[in-house]
VMD Tcl script that draws the C-alpha trace (Angstrom):
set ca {
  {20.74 60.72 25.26}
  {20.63 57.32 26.49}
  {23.99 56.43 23.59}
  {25.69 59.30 25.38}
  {25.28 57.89 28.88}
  {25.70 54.54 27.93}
  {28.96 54.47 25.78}
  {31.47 54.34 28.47}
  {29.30 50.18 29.13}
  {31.22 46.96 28.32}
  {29.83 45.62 25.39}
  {27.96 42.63 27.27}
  {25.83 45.78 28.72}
  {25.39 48.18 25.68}
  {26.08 47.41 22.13}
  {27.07 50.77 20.56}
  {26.91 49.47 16.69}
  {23.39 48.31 17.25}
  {22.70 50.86 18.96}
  {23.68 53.01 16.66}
  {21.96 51.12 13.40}
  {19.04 51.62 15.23}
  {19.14 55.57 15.67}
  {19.92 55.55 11.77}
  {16.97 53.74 10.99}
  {14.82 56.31 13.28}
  {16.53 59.10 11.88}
  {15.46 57.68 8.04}
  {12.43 57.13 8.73}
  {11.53 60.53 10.51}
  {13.45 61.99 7.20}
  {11.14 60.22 5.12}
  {8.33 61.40 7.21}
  {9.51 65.28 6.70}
  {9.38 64.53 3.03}
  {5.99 63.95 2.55}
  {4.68 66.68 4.37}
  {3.49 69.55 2.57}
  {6.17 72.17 1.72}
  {3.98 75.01 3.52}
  {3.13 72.93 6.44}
  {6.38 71.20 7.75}
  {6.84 70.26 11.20}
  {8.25 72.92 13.68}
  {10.34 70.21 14.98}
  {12.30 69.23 11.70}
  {14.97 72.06 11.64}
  {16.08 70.51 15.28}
  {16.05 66.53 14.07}
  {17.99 67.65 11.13}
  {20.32 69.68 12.81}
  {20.49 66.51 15.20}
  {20.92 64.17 11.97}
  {23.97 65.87 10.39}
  {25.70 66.38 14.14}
  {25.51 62.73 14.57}
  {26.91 61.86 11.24}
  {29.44 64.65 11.51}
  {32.11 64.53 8.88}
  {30.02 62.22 6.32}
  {29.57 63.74 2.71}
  {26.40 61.93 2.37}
  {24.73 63.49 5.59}
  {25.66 66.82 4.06}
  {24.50 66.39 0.88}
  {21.07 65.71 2.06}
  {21.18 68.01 4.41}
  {21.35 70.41 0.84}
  {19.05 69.28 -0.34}
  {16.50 70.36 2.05}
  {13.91 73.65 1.33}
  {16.14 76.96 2.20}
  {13.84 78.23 5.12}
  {14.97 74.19 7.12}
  {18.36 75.22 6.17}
  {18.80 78.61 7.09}
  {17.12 77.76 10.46}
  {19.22 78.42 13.89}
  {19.79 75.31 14.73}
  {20.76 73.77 11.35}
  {22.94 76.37 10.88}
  {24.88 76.18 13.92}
  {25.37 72.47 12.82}
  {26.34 73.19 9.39}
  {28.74 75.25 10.92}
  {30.83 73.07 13.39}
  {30.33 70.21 10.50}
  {32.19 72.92 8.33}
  {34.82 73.39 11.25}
  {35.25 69.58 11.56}
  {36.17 69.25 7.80}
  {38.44 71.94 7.71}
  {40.19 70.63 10.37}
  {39.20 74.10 12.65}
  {39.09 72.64 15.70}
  {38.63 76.02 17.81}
  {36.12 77.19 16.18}
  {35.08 73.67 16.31}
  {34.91 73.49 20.34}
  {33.96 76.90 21.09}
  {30.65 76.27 19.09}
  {30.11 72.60 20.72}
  {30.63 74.53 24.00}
  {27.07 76.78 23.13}
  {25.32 73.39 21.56}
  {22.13 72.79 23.70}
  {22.13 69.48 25.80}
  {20.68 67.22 22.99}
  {22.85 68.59 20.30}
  {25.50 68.04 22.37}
  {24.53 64.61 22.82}
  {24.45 63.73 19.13}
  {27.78 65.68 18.81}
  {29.74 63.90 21.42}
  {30.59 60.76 20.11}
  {33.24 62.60 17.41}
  {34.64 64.36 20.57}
  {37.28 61.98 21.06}
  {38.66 61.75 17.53}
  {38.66 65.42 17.19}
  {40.87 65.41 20.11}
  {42.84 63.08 18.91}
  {43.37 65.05 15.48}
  {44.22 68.21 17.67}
  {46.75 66.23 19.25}
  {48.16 64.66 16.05}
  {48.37 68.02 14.32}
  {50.07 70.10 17.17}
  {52.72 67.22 17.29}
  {53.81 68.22 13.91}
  {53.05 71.60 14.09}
  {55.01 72.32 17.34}
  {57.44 69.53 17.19}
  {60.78 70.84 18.83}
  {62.69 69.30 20.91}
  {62.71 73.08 23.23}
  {58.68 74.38 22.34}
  {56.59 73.65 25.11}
  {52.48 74.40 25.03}
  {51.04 75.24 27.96}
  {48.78 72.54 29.39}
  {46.17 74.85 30.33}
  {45.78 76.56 27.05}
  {44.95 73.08 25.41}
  {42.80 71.54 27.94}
  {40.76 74.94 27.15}
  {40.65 74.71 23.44}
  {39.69 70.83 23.83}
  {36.98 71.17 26.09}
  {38.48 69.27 28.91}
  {36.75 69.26 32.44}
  {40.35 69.74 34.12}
  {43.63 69.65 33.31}
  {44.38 66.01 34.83}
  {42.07 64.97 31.54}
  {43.77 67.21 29.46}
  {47.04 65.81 30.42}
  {45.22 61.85 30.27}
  {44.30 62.98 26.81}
  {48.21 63.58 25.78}
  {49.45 60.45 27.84}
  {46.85 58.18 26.03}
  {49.15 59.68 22.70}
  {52.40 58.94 24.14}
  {52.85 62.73 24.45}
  {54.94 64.37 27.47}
  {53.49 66.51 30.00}
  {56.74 68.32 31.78}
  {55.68 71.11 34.86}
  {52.63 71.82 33.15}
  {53.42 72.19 29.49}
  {52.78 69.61 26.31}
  {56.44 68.33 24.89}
  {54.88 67.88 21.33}
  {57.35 65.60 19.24}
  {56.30 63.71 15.58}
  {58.10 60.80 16.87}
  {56.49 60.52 20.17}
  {52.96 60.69 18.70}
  {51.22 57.66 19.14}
  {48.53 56.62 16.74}
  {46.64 53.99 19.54}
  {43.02 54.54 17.41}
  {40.00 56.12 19.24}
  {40.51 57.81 22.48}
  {38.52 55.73 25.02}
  {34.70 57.53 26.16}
  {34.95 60.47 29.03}
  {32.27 61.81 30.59}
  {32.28 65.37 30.14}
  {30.15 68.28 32.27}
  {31.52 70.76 30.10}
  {29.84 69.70 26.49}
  {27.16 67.59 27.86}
  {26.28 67.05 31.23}
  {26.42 70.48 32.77}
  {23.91 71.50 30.44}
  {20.91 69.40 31.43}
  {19.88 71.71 34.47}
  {16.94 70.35 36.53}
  {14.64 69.78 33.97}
  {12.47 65.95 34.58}
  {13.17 63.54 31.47}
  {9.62 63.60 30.88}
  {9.12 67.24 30.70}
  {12.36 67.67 28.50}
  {10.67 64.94 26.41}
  {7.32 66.84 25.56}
  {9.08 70.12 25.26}
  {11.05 69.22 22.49}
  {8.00 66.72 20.80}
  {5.40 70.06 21.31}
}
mol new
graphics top color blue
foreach p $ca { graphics top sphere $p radius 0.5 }
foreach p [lrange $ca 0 end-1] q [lrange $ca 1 end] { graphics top cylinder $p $q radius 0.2 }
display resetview
């Protein structure tokens, strides 16, 4: 939670790769942890910390290998399913069934999840430049912004801009040669995915509830 709210921080006030080194290390070590326990006694919490484990290294063939490797009762679980599902949709490049299941996520999936928001975005972008490059196809602004996730359409249309995309009377122009290829898409809040989904529960009590 606190990477999520604290990504958008210059680097003098939050440094996301040690940040992130750090959460690796916990997540090993909790991983290990899981390992020793007795096969008929694991934690009720594990199918939730591995579910949060592959979202946050979504897209890496090593988290989903040991994610197989794991007793068929952790796997088959609800929530490692649903994030063995939108890692599936994330390799093969299915990026509405991608966002419609990050829409469901609860609010701390979400949070491991939302770091690879922005490059999906940015690969939905890329591929709909080829795919509806012509110089007369327009998409319609709000159909994207929907199937992205966006909180309006003024991000949805910040989204294409940041691309060198055209947005003309509400519709996408997407061209090849106008894509632009300017790396990671810069942090957005977003109440849609995340925010909107923490409610009006304390910290502390969302704390124990998941820990119980």
């Amino acid at each position: 939670r606190a990477g999520h709210q604290l990504s958008g921080e210059p680097p003098a006030r939050f440094d996301a790769h040690l940040h992130r080194a750090q959460v690796q290390e916990c997540f090993a070590a909790l991983r290990r942890a899981y390992r020793d326990d007795d096969e008929e006694q694991r934690a009720p919490a594990e199918p939730l910390f591995q579910a949060l484990f592959l979202l946050y290294n979504l897209g890496s063939l090593d988290a989903l290998w040991q994610i197989l490797q794991l007793p068929h009762h952790i796997r088959a679980s609800p929530e490692l399913s649903t994030a063995q599902a939108i890692n599936l949709a994330y390799l093969e490049r299915n990026f509405a069934r991608f966002f419609r299941l990050a829409r469901e996520l609860p609010y701390l999936q979400s949070c491991a999840l939302y770091q690879h928001v922005a490059e999906a975005c940015r690969l939905v972008l890329l591929i709909f430049s080829h795919g509806f490059s012509s110089r007369n196809c327009r998409y319609p602004l709000d159909c994207l912004a929907r199937l992205l996730a966006a909180d309006s359409l003024k991000e949805a249309e910040a989204l294409c801009q940041a691309q060198g995309l055209t947005v003309l009377e509400g519709n996408v122009v997407f061209q090849k040669g106008s894509f632009k290829d300017s790396g990671p898409l810069k942090h957005r809040t977003s109440s849609l995915l995340v925010d909107g989904k923490w409610g009006e529960t304390s910290l502390l009590d969302f704390t124990e509830g998941i820990c119980s």
